[in-house]
LOVOKOL-627955 format. One record per atom (N, C-alpha, C): residue number from 1; chain; x negated, y, z. Coordinates in steps of 0.001 Angstrom, whole numbers, m for minus. Each point is the difference from the previous one (the first is absolute). Layout:
! residues N
{NUM A {X Y Z}} ...
! end
This chain:
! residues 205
{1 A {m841 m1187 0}} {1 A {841 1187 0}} {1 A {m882 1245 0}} {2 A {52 921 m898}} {2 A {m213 1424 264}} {2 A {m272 777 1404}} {3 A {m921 522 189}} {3 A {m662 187 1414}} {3 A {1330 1130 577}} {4 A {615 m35 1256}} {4 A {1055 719 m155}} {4 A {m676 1231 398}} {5 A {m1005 376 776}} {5 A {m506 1408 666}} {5 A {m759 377 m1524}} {6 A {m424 1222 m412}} {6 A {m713 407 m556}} {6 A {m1110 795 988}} {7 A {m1478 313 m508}} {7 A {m997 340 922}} {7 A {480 1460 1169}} {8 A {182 m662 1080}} {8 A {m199 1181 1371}} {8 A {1773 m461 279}} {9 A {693 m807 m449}} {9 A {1347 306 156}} {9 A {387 m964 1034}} {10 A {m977 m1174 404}} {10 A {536 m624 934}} {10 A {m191 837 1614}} {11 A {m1377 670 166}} {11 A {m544 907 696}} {11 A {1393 705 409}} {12 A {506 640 m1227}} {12 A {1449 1081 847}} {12 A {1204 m848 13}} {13 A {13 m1297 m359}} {13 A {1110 m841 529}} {13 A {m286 m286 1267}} {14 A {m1385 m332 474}} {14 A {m260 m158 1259}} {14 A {352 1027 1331}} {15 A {14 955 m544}} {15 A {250 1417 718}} {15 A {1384 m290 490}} {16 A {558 189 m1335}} {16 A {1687 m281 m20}} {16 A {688 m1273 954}} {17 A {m733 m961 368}} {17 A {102 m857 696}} {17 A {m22 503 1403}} {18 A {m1477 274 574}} {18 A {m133 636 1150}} {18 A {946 1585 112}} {19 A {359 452 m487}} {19 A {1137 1004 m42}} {19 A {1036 m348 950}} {20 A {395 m1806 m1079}} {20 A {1218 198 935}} {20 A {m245 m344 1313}} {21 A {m938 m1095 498}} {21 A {m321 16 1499}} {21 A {m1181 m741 56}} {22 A {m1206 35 1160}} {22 A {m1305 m731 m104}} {22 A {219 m1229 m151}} {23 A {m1069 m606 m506}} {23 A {61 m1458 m366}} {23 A {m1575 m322 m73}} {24 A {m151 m1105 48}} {24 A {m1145 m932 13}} {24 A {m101 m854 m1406}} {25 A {m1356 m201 m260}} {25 A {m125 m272 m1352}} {25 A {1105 m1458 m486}} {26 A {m23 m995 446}} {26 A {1007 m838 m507}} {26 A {1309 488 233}} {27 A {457 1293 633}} {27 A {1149 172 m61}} {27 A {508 402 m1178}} {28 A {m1743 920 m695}} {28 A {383 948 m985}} {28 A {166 m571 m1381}} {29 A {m968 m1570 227}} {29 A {324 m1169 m812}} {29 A {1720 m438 m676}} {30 A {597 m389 1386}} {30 A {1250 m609 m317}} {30 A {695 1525 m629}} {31 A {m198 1173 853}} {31 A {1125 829 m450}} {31 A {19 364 m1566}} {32 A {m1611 m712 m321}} {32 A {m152 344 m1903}} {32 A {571 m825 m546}} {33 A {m98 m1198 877}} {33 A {354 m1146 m720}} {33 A {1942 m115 m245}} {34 A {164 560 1179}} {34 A {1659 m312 m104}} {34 A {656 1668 m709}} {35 A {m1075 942 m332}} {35 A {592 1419 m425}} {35 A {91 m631 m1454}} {36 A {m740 m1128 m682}} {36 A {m312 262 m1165}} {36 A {967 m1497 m759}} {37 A {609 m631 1212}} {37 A {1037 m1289 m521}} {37 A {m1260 m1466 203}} {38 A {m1042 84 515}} {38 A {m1113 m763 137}} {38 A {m389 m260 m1601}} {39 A {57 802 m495}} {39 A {m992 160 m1882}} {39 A {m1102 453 159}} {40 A {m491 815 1379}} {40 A {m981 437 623}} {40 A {m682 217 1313}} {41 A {m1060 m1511 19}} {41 A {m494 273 1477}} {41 A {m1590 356 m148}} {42 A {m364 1290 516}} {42 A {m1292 239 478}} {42 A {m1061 m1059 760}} {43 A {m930 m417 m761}} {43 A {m1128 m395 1294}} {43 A {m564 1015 1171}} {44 A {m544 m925 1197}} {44 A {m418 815 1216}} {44 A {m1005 847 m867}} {45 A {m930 m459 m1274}} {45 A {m1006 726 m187}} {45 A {301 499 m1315}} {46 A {1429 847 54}} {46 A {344 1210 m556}} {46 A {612 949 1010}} {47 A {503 m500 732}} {47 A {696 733 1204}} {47 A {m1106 753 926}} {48 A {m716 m809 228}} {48 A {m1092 715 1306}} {48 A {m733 982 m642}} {49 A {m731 m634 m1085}} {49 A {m862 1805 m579}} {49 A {621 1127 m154}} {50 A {1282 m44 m661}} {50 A {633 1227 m90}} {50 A {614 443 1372}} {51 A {47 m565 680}} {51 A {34 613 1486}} {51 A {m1156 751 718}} {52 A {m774 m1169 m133}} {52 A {m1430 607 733}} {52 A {5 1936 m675}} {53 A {m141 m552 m1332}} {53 A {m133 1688 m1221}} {53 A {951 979 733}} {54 A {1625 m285 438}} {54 A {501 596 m227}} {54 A {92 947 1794}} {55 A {m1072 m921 587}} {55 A {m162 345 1642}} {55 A {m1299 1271 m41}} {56 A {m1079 m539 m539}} {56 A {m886 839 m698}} {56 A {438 1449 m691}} {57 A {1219 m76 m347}} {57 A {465 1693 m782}} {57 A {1030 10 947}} {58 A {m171 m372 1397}} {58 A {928 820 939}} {58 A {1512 m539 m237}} {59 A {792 m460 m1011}} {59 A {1164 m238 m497}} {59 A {876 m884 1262}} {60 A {m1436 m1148 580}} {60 A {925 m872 866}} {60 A {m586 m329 1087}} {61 A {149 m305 1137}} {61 A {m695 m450 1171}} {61 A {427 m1099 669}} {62 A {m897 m909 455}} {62 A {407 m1318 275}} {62 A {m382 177 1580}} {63 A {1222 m909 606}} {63 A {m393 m475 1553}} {63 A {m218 m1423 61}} {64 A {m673 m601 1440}} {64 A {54 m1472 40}} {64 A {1303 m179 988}} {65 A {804 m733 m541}} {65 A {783 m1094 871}} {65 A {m133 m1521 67}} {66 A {m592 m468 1260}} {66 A {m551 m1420 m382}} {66 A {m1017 m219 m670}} {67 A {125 m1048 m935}} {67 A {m659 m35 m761}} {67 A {43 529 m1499}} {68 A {1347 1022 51}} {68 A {826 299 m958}} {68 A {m604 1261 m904}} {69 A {m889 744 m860}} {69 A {m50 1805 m295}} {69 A {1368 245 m45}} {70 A {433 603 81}} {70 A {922 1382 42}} {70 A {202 547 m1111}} {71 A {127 992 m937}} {71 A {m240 742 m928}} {71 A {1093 1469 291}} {72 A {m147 1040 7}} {72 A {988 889 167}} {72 A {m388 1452 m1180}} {73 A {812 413 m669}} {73 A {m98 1285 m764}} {73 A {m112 729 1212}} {74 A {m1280 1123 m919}} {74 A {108 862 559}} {74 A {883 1210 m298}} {75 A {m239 1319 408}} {75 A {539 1391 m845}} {75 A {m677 m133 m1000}} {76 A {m1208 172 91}} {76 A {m598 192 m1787}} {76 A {816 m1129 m769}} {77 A {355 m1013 m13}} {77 A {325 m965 m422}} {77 A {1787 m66 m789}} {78 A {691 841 1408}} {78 A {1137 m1 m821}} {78 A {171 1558 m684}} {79 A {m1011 965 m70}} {79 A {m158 1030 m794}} {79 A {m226 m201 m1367}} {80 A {m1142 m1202 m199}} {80 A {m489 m601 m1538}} {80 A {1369 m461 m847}} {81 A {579 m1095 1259}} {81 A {1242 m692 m496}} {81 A {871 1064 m573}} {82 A {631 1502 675}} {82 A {521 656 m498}} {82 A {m66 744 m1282}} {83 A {m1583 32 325}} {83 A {m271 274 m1542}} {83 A {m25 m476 m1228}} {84 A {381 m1476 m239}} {84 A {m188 m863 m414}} {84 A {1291 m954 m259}} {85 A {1064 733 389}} {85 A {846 m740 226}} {85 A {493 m128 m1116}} {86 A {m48 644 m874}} {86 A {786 m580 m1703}} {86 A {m882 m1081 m696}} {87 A {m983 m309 936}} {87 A {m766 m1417 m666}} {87 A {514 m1123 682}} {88 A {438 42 1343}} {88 A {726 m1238 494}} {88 A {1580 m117 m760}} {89 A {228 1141 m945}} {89 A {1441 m518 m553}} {89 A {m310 m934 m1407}} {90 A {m1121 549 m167}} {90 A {m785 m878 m1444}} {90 A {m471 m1496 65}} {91 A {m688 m16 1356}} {91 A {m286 m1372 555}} {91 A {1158 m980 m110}} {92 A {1309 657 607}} {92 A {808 m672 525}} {92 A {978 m674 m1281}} {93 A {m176 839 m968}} {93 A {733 m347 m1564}} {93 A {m1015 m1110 m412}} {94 A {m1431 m350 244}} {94 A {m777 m621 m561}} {94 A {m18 m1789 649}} {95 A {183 478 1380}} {95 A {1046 m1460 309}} {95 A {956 m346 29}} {96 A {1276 540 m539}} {96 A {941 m31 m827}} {96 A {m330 m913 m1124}} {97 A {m982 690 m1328}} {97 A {m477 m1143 m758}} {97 A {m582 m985 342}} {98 A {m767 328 685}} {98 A {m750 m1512 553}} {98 A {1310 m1247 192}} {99 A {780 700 587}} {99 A {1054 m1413 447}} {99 A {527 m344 m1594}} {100 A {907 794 m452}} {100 A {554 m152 m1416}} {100 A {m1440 m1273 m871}} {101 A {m998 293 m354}} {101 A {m1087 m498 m224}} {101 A {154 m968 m221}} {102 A {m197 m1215 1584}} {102 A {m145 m845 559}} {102 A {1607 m723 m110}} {103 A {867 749 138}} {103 A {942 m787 m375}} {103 A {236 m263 m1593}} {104 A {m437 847 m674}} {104 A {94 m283 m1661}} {104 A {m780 m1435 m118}} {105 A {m1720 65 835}} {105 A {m683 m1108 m11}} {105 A {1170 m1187 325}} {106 A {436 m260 1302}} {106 A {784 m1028 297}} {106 A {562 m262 m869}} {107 A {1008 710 m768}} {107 A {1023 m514 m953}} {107 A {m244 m468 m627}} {108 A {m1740 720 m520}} {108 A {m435 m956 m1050}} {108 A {m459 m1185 m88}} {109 A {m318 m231 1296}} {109 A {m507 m1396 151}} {109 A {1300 m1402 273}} {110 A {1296 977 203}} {110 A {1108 m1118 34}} {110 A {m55 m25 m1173}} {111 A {682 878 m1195}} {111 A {17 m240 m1203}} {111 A {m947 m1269 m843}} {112 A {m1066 632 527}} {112 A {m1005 m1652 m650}} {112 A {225 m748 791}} {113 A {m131 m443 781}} {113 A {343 m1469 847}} {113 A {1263 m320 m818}} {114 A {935 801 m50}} {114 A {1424 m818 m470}} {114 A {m81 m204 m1220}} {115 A {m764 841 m1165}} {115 A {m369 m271 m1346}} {115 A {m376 m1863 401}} {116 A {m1127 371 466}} {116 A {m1185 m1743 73}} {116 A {1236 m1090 442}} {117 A {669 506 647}} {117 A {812 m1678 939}} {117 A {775 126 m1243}} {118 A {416 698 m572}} {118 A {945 m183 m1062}} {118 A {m483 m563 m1338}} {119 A {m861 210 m558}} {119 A {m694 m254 m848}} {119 A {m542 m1905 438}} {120 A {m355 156 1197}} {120 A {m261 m1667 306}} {120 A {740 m891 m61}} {121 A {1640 392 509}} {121 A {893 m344 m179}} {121 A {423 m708 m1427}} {122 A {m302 1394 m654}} {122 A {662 m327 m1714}} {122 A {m1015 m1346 m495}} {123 A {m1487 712 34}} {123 A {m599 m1203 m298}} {123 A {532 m1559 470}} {124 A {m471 m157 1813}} {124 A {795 m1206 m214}} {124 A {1522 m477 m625}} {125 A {896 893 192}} {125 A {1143 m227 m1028}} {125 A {m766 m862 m1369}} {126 A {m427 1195 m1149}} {126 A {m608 m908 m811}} {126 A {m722 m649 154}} {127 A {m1283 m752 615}} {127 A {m644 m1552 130}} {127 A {966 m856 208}} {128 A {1534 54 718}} {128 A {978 m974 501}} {128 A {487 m530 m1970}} {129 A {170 1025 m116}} {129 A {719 m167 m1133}} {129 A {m787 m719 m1065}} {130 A {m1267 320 m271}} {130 A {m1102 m141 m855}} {130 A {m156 m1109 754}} {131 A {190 m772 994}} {131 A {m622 m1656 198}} {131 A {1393 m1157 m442}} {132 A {926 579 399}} {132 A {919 m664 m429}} {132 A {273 m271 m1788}} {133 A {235 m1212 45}} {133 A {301 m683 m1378}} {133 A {493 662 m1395}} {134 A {m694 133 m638}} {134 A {879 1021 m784}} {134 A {1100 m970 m888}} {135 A {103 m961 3}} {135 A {1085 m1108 m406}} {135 A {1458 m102 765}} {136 A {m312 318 1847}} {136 A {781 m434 490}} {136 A {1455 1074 m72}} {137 A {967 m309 m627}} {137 A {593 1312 197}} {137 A {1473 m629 899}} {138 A {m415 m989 206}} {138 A {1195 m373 1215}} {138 A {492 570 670}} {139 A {1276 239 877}} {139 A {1165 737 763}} {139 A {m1444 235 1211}} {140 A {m680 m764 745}} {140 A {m724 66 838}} {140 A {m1001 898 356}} {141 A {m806 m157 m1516}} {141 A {m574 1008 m71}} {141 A {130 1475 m286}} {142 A {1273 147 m236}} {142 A {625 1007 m863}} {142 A {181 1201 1242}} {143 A {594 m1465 985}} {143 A {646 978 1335}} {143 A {m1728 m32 954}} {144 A {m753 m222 m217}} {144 A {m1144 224 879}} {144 A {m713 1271 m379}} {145 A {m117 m73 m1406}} {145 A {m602 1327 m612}} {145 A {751 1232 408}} {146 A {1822 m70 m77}} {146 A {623 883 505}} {146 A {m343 415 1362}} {147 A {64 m740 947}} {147 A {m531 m189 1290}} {147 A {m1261 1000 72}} {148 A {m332 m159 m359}} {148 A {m1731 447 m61}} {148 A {m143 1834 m367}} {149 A {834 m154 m1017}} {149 A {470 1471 m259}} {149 A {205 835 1276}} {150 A {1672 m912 194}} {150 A {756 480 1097}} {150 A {m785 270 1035}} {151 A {m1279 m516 845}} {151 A {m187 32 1087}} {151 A {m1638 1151 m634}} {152 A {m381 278 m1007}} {152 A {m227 1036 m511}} {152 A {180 1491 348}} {153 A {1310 m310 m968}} {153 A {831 1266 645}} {153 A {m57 826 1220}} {154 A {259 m1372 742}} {154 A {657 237 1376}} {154 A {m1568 576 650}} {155 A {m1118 m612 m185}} {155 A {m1108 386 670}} {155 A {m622 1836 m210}} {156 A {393 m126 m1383}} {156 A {m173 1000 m678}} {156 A {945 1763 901}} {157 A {1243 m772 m87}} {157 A {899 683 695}} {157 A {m516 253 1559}} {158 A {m747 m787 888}} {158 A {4 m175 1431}} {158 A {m1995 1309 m256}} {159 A {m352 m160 m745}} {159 A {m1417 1202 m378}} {159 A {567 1111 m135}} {160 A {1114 378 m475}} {160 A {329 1259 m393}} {160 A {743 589 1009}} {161 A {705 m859 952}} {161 A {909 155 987}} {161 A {m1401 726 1380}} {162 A {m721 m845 m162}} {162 A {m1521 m3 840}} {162 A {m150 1664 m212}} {163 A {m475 53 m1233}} {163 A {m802 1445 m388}} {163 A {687 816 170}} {164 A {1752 488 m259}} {164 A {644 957 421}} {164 A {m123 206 1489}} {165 A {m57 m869 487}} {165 A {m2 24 1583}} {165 A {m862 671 642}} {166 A {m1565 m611 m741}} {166 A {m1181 522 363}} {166 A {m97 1510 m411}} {167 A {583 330 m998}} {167 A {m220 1385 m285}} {167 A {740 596 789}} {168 A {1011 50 222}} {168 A {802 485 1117}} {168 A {m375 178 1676}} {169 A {m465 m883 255}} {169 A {m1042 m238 1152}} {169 A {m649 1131 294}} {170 A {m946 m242 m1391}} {170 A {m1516 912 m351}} {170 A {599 1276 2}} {171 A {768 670 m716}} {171 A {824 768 m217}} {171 A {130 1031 1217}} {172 A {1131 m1007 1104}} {172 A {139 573 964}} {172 A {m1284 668 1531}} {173 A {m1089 m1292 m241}} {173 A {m792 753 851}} {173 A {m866 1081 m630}} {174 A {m422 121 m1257}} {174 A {m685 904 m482}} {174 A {739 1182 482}} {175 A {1327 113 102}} {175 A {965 1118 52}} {175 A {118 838 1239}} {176 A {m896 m1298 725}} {176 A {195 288 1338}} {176 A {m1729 572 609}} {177 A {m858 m375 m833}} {177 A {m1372 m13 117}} {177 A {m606 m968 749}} {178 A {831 m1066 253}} {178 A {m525 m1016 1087}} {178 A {m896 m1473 m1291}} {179 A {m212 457 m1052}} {179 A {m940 m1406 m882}} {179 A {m1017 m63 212}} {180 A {m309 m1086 789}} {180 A {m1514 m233 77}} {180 A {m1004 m655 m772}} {181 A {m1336 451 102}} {181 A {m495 m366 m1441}} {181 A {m509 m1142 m22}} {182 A {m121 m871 897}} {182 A {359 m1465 464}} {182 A {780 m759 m976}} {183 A {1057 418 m703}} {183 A {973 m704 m390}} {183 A {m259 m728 m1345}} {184 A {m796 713 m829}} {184 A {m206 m396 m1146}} {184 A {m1063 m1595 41}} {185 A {m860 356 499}} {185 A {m865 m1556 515}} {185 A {1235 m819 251}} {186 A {688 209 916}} {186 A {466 m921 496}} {186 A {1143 m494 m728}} {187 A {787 812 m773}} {187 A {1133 m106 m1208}} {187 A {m884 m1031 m1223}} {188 A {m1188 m71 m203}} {188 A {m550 m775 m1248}} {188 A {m175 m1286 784}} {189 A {m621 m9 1276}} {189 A {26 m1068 657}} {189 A {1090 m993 115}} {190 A {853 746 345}} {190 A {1658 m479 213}} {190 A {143 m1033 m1461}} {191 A {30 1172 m987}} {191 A {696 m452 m1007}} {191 A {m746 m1370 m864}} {192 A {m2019 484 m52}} {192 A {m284 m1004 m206}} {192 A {m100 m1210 839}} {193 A {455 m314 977}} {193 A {883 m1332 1110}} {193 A {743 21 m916}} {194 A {957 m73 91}} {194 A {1233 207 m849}} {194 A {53 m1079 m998}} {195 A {m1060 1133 m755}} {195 A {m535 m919 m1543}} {195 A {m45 m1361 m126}} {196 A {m941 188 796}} {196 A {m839 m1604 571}} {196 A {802 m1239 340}} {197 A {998 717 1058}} {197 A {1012 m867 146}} {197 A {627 m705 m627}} {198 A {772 1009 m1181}} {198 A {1111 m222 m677}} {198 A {m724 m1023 m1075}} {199 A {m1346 292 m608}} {199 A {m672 m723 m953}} {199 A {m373 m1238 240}} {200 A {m161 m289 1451}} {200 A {m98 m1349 405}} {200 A {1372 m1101 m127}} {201 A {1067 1016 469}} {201 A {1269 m1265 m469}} {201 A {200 50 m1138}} {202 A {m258 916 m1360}} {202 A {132 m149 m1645}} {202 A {m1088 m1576 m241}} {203 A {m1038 430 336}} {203 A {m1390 m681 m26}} {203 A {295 m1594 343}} {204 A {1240 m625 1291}} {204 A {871 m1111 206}} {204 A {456 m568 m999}} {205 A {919 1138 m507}} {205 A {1151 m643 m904}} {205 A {m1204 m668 m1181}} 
! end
């Protein structure tokens, strides 16, 4: 995915964070992670330098609790932010796309999965057909080939039923900003199981 900060912009998201109340570096972690639908989590060793920097220009000051830093804006800090504040409305449109993005990705990856199972499908359809006799045109065979169609269809029908669903799904959390970028691994994973599965009982017959 497209880097969502552009250079210095995570720095005044960070601000914007401590704005709304102090926090400690894994706090400032999750709150990126869950501001952004989890499409975006910071490492500790992006988080801490730009802190350290941003303690250094006065912006923020850290206490110890426990074993915990602290982090707190300072005045200089929410003065910059003010100044600056028509760049956190720019940021905030830019993870907007980020989510849209990632869900276009997802869709696309149902779309092919359901292309492939479908396409495997058809194939075995034809090998069934292509082994059988081309002489035999008996009532038996007549109604097996039908059969074969029929339950075709029907599979065909139960992929498409799948993918509306999934888009709808996808759909709704993007809408919500809650897609995590987790999903796509795990959606090819899913589906190629799936595959595997289904190709093993064709692979029987």
């Amino acid at each position: 995915m497209t880097p969502v900060f552009a250079h210095g912009n995570l720095r005044l998201y960070l601000l914007s964070l401590l704005d709304e109340s102090p926090k400690h570096g894994y706090e400032l972690i999750q709150a990126l992670s869950e501001r952004f639908g989890g499409t975006y989590s910071p490492s500790a060793g992006t988080i801490y330098p730009r802190l350290a920097k941003l303690e250094e220009e006065g912006l923020v000051t850290k206490t110890t609790d426990g074993r915990k830093t602290v982090y707190s804006i300072t005045d200089a800090g929410r003065a910059e932010l003010a100044d600056r504040e028509h760049e956190l409305d720019a940021i905030e449109d830019e993870v907007t796309d980020s989510v849209r993005r990632l869900a276009d990705e997802v869709r696309a990856g149902v779309n092919a999965a359901m292309k492939s199972l479908r396409a495997d499908l058809a194939s075995a359809a034809r090998d069934a057909k292509r082994a059988a006799p081309r002489v035999d045109v008996d009532q038996e065979s007549r109604d097996s080939r039908q059969a074969a169609n029929a339950t075709t269809r029907e599979a065909e029908a139960v992929l498409n039923e799948f993918r509306q669903q999934m888009r709808t799904d996808l759909r709704s959390q993007a809408a919500r900003g809650t897609l995590p970028a987790d999903v796509i691994p795990q959606l090819k994973l899913e589906l190629a199981r799936v595959r595997t599965s289904i190709l093993e009982v064709l692979n029987r017959r």
